[in-house]
Backbone bond lengths (Angstrom), bond angles and torsions (degrees), N, CA, C in turn:
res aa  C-N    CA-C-N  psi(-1)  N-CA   C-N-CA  omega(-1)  CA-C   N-CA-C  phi
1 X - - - 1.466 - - 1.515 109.47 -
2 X 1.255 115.33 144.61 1.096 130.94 174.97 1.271 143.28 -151.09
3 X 1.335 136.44 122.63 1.786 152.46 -118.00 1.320 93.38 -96.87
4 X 1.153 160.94 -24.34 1.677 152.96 -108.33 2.079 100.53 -56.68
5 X 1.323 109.77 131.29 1.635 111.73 169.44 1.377 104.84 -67.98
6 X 1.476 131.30 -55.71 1.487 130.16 -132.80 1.944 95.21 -112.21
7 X 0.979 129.89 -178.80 1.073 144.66 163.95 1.633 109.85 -82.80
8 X 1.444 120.26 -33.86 1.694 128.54 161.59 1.201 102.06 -55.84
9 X 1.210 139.21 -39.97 1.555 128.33 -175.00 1.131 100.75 -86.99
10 X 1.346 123.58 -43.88 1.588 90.73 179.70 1.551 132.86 -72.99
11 X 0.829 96.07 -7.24 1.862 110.44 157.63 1.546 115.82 -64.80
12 X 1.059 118.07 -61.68 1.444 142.61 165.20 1.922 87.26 -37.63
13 X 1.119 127.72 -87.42 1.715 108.44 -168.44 1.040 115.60 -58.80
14 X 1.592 129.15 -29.64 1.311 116.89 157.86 1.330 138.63 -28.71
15 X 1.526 87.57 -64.83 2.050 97.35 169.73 1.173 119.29 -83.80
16 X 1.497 123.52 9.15 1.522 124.41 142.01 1.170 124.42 -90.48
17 X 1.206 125.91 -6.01 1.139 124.74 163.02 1.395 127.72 -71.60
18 X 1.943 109.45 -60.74 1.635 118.61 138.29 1.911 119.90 -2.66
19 X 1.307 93.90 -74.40 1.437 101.37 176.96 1.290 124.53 -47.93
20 X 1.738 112.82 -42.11 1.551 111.13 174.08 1.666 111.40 -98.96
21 X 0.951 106.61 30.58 1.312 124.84 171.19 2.078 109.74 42.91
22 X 1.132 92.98 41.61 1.616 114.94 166.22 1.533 131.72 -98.40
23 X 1.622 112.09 146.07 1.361 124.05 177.85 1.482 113.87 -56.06
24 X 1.520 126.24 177.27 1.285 104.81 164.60 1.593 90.95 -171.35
25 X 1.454 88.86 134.85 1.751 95.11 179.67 1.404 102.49 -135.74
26 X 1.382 126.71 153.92 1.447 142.11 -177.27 1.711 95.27 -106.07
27 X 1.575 83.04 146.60 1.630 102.97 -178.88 1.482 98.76 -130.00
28 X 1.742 110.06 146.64 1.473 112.94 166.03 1.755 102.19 -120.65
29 X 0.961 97.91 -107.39 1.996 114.26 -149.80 2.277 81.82 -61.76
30 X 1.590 100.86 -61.00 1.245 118.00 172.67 2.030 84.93 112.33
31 X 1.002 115.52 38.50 1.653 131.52 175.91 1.619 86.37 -93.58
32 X 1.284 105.52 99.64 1.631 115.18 -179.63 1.415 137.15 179.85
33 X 1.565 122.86 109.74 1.438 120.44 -151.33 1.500 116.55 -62.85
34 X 1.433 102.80 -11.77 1.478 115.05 -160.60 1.499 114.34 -122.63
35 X 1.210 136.14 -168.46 1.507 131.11 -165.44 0.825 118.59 -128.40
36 X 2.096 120.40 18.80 1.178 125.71 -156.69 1.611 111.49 -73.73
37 X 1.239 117.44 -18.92 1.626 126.02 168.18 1.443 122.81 -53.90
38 X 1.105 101.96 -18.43 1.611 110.01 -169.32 1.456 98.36 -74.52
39 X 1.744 94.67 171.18 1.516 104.97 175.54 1.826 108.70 162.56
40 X 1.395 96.71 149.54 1.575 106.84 -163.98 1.630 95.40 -89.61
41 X 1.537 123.84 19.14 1.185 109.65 -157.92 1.323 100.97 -145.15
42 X 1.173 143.26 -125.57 1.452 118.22 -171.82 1.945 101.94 -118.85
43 X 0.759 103.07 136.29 1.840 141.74 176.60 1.635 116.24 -53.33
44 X 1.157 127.53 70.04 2.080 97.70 -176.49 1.435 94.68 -94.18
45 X 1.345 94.60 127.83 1.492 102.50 165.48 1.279 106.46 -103.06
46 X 1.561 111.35 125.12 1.677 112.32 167.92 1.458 136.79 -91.71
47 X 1.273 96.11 35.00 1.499 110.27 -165.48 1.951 112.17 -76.59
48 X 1.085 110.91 -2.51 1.699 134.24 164.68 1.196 120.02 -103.58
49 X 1.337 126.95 -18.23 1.221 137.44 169.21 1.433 120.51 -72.39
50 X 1.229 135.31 45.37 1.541 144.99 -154.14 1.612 86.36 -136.63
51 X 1.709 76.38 162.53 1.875 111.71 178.25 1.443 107.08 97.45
52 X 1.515 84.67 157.02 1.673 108.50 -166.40 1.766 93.97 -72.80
53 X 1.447 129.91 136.82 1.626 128.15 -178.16 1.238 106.90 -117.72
54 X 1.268 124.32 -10.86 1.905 123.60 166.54 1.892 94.24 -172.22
55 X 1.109 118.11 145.41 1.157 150.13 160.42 1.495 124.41 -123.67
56 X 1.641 112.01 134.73 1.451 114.53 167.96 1.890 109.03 -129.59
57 X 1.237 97.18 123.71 1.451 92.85 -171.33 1.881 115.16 -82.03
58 X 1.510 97.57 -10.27 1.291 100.31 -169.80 1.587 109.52 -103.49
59 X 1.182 110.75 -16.90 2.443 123.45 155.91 1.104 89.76 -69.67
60 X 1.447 125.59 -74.02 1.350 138.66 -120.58 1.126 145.12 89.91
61 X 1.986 101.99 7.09 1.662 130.85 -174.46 1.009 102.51 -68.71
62 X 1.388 102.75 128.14 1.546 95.72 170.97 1.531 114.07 -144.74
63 X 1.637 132.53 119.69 1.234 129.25 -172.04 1.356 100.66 -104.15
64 X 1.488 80.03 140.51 2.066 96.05 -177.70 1.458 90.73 -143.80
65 X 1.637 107.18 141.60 1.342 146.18 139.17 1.927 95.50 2.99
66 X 1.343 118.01 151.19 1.320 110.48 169.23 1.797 104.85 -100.11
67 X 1.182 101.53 -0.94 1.755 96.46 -162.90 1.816 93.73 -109.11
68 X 1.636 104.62 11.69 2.178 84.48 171.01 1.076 110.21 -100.30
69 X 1.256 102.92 149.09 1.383 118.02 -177.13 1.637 129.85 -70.96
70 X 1.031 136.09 158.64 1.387 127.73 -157.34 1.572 109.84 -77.38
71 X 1.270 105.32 -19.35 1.755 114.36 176.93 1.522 101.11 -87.74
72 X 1.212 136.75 -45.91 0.897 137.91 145.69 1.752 131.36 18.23
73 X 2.077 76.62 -102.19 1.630 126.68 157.03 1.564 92.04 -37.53
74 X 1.115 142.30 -94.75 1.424 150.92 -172.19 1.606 112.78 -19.62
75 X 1.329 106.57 -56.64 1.500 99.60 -167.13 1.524 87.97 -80.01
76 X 1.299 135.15 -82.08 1.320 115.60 -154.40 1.799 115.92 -55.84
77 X 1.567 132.06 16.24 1.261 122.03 165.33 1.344 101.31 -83.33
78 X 1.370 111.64 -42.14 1.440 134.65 -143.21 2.241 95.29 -73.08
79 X 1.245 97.57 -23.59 1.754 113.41 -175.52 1.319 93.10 -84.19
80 X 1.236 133.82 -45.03 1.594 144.44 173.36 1.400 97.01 -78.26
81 X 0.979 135.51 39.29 1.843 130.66 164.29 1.723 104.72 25.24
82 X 0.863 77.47 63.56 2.025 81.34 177.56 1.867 94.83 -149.25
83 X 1.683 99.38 159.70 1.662 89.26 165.63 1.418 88.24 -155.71
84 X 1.221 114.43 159.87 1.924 127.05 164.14 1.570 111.95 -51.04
85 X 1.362 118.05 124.13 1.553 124.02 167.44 1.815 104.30 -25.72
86 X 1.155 108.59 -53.85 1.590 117.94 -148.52 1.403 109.05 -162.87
87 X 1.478 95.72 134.93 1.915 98.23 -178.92 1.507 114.08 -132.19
88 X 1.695 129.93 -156.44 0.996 93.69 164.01 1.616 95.95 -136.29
89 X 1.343 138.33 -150.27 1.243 105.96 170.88 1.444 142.35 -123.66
90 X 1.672 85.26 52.63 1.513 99.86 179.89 2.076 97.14 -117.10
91 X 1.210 120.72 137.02 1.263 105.07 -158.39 1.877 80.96 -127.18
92 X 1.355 133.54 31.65 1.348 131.15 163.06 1.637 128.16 -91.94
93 X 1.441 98.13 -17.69 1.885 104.52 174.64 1.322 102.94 -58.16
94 X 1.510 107.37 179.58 0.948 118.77 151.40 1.215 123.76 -108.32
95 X 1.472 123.49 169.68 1.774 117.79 -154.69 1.582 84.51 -74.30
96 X 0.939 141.44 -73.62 1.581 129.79 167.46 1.433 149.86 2.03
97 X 1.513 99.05 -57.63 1.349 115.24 140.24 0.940 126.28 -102.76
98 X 1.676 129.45 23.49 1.409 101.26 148.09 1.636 131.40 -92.90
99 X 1.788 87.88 -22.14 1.417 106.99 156.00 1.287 137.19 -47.46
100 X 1.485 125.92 -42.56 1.166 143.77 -169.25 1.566 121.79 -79.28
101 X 1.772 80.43 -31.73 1.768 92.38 166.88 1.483 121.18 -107.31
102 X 1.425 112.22 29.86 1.279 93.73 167.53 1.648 122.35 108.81
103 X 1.540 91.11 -28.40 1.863 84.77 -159.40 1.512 119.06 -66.16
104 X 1.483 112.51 147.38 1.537 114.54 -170.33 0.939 131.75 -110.77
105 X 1.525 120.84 -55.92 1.229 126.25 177.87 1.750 119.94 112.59
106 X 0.708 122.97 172.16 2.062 119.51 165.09 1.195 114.09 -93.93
107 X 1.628 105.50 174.31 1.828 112.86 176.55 1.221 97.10 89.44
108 X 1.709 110.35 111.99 1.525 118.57 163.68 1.336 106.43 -56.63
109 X 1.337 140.74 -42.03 1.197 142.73 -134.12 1.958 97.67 -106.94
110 X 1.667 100.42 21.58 1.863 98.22 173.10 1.649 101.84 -166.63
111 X 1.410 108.11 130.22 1.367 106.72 -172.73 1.750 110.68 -80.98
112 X 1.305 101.72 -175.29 1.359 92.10 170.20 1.385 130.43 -83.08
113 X 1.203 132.34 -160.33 1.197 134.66 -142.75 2.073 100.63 -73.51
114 X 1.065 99.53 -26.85 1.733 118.74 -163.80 1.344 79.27 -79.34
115 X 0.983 159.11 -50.49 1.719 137.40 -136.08 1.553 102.07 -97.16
116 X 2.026 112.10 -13.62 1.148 108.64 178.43 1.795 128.36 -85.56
117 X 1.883 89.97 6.05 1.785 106.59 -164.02 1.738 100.15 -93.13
118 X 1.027 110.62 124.12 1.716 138.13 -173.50 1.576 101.44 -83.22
119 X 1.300 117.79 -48.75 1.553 126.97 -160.73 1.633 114.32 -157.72
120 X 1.240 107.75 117.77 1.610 99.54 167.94 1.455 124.31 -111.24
121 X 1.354 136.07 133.86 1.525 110.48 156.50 1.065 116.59 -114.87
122 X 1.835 112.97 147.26 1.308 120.91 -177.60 1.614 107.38 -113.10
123 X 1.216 95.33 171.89 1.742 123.80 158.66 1.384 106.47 -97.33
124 X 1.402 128.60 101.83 1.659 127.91 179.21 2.037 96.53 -82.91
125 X 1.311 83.27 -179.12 1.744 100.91 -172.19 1.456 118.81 -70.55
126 X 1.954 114.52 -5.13 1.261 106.33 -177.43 1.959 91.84 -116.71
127 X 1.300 111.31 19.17 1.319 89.94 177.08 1.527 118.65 117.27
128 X 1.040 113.39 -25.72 1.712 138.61 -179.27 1.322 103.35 -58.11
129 X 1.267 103.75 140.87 1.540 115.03 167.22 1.962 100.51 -121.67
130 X 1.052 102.14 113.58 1.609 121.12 -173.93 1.283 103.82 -114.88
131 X 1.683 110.76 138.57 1.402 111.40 165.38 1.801 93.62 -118.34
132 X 1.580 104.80 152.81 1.292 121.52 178.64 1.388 116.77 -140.63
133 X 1.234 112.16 136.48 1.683 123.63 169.59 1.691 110.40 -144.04
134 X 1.019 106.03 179.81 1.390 113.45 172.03 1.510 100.84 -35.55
135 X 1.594 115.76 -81.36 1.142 125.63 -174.27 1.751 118.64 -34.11
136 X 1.590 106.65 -54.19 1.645 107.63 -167.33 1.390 75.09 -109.68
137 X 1.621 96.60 157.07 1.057 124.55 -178.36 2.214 144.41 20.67
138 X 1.467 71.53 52.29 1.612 103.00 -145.11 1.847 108.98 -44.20
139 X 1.359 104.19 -26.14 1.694 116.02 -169.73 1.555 97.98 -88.30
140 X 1.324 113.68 -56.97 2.159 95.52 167.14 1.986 114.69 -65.89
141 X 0.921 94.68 -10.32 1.752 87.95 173.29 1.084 117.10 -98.02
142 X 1.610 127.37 1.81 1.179 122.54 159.12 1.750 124.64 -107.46
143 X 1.787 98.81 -15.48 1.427 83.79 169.24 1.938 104.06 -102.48
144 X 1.031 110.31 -2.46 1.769 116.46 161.86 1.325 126.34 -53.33
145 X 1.357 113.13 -25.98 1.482 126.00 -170.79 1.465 101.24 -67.34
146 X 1.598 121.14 -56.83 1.414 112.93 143.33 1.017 135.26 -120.55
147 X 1.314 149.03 102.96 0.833 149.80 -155.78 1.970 110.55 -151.40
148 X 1.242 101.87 47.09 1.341 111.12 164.56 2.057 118.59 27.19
149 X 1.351 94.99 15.96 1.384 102.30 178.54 1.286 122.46 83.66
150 X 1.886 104.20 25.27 1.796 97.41 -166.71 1.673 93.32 -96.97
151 X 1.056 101.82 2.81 1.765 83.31 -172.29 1.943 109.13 -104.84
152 X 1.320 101.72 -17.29 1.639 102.61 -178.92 1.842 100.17 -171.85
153 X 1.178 101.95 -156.59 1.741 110.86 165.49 1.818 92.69 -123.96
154 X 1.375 110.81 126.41 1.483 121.35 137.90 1.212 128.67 -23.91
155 X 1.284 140.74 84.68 1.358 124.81 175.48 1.595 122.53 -117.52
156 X 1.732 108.12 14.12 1.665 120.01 163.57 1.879 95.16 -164.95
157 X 1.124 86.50 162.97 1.383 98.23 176.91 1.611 105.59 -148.84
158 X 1.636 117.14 147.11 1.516 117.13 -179.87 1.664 91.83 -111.27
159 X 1.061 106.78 128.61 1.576 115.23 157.70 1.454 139.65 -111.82
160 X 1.541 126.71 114.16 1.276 102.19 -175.95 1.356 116.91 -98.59
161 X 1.849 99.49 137.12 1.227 113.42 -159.93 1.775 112.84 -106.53
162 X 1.360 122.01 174.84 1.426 103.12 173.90 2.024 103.30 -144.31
163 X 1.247 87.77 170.36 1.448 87.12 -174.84 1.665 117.56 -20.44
164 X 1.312 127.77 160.11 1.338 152.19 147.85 1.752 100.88 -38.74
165 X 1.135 87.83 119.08 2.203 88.14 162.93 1.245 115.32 -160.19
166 X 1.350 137.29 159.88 1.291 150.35 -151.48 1.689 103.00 -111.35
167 X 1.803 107.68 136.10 1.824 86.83 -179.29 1.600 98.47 -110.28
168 X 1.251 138.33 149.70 1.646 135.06 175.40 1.219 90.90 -103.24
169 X 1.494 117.98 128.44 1.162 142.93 179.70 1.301 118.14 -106.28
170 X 1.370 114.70 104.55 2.112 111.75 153.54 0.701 133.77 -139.94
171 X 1.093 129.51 127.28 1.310 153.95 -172.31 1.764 127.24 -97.86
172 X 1.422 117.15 101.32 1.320 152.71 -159.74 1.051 116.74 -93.41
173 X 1.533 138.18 147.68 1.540 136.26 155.10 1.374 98.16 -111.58
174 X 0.903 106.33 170.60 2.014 133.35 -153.43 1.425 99.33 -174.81
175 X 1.506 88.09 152.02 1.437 114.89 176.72 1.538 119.56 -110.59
176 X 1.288 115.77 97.43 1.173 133.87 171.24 1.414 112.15 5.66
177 X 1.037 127.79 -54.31 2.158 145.45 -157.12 1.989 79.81 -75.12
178 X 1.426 97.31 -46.05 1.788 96.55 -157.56 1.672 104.25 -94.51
179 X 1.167 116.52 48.91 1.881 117.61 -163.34 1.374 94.49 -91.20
180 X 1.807 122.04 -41.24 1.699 123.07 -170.58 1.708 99.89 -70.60
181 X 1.149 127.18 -26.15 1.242 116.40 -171.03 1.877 100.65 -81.56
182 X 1.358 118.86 -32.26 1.377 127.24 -143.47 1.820 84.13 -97.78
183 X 2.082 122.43 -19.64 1.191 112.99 179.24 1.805 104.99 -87.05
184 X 1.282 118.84 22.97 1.729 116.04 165.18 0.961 123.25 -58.65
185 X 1.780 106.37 -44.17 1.764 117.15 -168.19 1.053 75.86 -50.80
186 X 1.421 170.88 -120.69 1.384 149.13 -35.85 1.631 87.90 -86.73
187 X 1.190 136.37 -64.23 1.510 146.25 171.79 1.575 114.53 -18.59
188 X 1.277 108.36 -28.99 0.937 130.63 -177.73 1.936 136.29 -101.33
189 X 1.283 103.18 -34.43 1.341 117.68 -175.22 1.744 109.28 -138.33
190 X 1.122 104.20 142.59 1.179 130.72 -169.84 1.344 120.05 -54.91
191 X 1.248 112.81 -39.25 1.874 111.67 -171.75 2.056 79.29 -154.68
192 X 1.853 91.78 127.17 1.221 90.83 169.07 1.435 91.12 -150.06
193 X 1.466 99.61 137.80 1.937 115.08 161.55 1.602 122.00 -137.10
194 X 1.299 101.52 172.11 1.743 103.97 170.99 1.029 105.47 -174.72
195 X 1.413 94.77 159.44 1.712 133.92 -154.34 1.671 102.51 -115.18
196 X 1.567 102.66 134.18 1.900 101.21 -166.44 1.481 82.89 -135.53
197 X 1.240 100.06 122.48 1.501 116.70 154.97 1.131 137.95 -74.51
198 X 1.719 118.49 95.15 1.171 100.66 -165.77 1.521 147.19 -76.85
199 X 1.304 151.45 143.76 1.304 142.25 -157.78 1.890 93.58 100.03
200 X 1.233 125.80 6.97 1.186 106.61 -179.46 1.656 114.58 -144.57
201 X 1.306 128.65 -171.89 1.327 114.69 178.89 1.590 106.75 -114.73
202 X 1.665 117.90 15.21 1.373 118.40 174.30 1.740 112.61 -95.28
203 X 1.196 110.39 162.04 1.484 136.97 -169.83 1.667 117.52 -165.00
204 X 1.399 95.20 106.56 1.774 101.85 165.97 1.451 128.69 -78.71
205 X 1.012 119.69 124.89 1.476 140.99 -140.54 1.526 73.37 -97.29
206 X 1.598 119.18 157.90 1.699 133.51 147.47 1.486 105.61 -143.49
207 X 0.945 100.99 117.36 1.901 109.98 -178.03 1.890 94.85 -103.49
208 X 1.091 128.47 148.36 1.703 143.23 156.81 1.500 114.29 -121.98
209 X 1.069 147.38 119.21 0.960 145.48 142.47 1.402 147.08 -129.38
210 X 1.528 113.14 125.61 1.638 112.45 -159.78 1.169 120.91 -53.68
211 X 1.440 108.50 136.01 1.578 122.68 -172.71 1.936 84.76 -118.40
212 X 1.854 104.04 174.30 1.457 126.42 178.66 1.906 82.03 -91.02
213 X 1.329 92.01 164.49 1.697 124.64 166.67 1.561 98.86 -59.50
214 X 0.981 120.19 -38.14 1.503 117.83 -165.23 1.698 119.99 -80.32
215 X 1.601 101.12 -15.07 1.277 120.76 -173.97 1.660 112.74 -30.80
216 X 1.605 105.81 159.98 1.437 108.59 165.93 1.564 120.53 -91.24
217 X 1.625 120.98 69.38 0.998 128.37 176.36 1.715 117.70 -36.69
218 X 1.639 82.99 152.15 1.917 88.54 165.04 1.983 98.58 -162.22
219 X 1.252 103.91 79.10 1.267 106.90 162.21 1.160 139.95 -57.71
220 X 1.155 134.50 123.41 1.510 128.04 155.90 0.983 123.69 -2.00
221 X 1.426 141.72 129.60 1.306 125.31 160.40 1.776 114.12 -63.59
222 X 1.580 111.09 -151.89 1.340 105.01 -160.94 1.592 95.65 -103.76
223 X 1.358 110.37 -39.43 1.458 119.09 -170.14 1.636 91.51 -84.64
224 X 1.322 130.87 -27.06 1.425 102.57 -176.51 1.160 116.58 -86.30
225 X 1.561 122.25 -33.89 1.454 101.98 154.73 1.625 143.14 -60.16
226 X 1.260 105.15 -18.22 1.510 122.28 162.24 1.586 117.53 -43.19
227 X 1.424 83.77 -43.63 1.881 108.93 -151.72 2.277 85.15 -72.89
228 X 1.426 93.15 -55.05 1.698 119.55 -163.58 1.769 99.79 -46.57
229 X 1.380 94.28 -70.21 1.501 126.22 -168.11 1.434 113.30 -74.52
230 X 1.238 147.47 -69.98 1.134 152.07 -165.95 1.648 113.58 -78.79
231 X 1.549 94.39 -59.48 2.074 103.91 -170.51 1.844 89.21 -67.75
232 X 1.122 122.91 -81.11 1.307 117.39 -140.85 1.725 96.13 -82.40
233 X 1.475 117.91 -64.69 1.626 93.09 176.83 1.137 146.10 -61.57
234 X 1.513 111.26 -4.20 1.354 111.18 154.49 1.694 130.53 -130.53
235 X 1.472 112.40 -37.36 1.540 97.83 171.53 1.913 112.90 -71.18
236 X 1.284 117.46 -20.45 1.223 133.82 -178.73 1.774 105.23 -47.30
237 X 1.791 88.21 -85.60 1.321 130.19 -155.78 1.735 82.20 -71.40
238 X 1.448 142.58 -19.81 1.419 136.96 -161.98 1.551 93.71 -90.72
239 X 1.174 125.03 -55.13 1.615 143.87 -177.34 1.653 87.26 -44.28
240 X 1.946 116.45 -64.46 1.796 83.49 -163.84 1.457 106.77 -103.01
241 X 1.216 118.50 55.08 1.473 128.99 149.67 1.277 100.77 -106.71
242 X 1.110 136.50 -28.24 1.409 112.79 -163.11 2.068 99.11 -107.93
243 X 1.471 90.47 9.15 1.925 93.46 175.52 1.517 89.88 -103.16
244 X 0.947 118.61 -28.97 1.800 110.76 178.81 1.404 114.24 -72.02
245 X 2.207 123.62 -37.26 1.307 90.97 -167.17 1.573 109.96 -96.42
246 X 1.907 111.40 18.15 1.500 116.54 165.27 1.592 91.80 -89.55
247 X 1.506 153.39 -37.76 1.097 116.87 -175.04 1.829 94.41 -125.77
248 X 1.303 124.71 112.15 1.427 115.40 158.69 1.587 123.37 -52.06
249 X 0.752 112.63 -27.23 1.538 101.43 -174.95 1.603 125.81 -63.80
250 X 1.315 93.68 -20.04 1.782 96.88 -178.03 1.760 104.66 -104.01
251 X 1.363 96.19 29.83 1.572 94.98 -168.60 1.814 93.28 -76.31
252 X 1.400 132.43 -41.10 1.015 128.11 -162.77 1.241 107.18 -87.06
253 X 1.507 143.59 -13.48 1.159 140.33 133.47 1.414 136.09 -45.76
254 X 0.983 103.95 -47.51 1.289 113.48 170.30 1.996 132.82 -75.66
255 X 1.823 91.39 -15.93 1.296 100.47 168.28 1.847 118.43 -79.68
256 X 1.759 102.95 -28.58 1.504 110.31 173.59 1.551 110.99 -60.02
257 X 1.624 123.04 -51.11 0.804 110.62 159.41 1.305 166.49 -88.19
258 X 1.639 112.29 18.18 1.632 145.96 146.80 1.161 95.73 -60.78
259 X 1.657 119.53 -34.13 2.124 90.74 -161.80 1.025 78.51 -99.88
260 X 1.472 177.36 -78.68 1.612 166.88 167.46 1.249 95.24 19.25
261 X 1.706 137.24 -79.48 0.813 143.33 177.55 1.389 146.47 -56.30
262 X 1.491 108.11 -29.97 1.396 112.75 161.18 1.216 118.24 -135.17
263 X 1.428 110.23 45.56 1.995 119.50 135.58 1.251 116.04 -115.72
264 X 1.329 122.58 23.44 1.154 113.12 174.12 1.573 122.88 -78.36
């Protein structure tokens, strides 16, 4: 395994790798169901490869590091009054891999994370450091956007970003029979999803929708989102997933009472 800072180094292990006649795959956050990172051959970890490398507040261009992470990415846009079209809601990848794999986000009206990338440059398989956009090299910059790392390693990405904005968040239970009436908000709100429990007729609704900076906020407190977010949707709700897939049988018990608990 190996750390490289610059996009020159990672070229540099590339063509040492060449030389020892080895595979080579790039790793980010390592937020991943599958094992595609692995390899008997040499390792780049881009976990040094971070920070913002040019910003424009008045495009909204903005080049970042391929190895920062999306929480990262967030706070320092968010200091530059800028924010990402659309995210999704895991904020531990890196913009690199989250790109590469796909991730999207909600809201018909904003694609995922790939439709927001302006410019990429890679490290290709003989060593090259290539930049691509529409303009240069327009046929690897469009299947690069994702492309699970078969065409090079990520080592910057341009994103276009747009003003700073606030999302109002709520979160609803619904009754399964009544889901077409409860899928209207969409007409209405910006990013909407839900969660169906199965064995039951409940479903938690999540509506987002953009508010101005100036808005009349009402945040969560600290312990109630603690309580919301952390205890019950995940160490909670994690504990009886992992008692259901050692015993199936209480899976349908245990799904009545998850949706008891988090549609309330």
């Amino acid at each position: 395994m190996v750390r490289p800072r610059t996009a020159e180094q990672v070229a540099d292990e590339v063509h040492r790798a060449i030389a020892d006649n080895l595979s080579v795959k790039a790793v980010g956050a390592g937020h991943s169901f599958s094992d595609i990172a692995l390899t008997r051959g040499v390792m780049i970890d881009q976990g040094l490869l971070t920070g913002i490398i040019s910003a424009d507040r008045h495009t909204g261009l903005v080049t970042v590091a391929a190895g920062t992470t999306l929480r990262e990415l967030s706070i320092a846009l968010w200091k530059m009054g800028l924010s990402m079209s659309n995210l999704g809601d895991i904020d531990a990848q890196t913009i690199s891999g989250a790109i590469a794999t796909g991730t999207h986000g909600t809201g018909r009206a904003f694609g995922g994370l790939a439709t927001q990338v302006r410019g990429l440059q890679l490290v290709t398989a003989d060593g090259e450091l290539l930049d691509c956009s529409t303009e240069r090299h327009p046929d690897i910059f469009a299947a690069a956007r994702v492309s699970l790392g078969a065409l090079g390693i990520i080592t910057a990405v341009t994103l276009q970003c747009e003003p700073a904005y606030l999302l109002h968040a709520v979160e609803a239970p619904a009754d399964y029979d009544d889901l077409l009436e409860v899928l209207g908000v969409l007409e209405a709100s910006d990013h909407f999803e839900f969660y169906w429990f199965p064995h039951t007729r409940r479903v938690l609704t999540k509506v987002n929708t953009r508010v101005p900076l100036d808005g009349d906020l009402q945040p969560l407190g600290r312990l109630r989102g603690w309580w919301d977010d952390e205890f019950l949707s995940n160490t909670v709700f994690g504990a009886v997933n992992r008692l259901t897939t050692r015993r199936p049988g209480t899976i349908r018990a245990a799904n009545r009472l998850a949706a008891r608990a988090l549609t309330k």
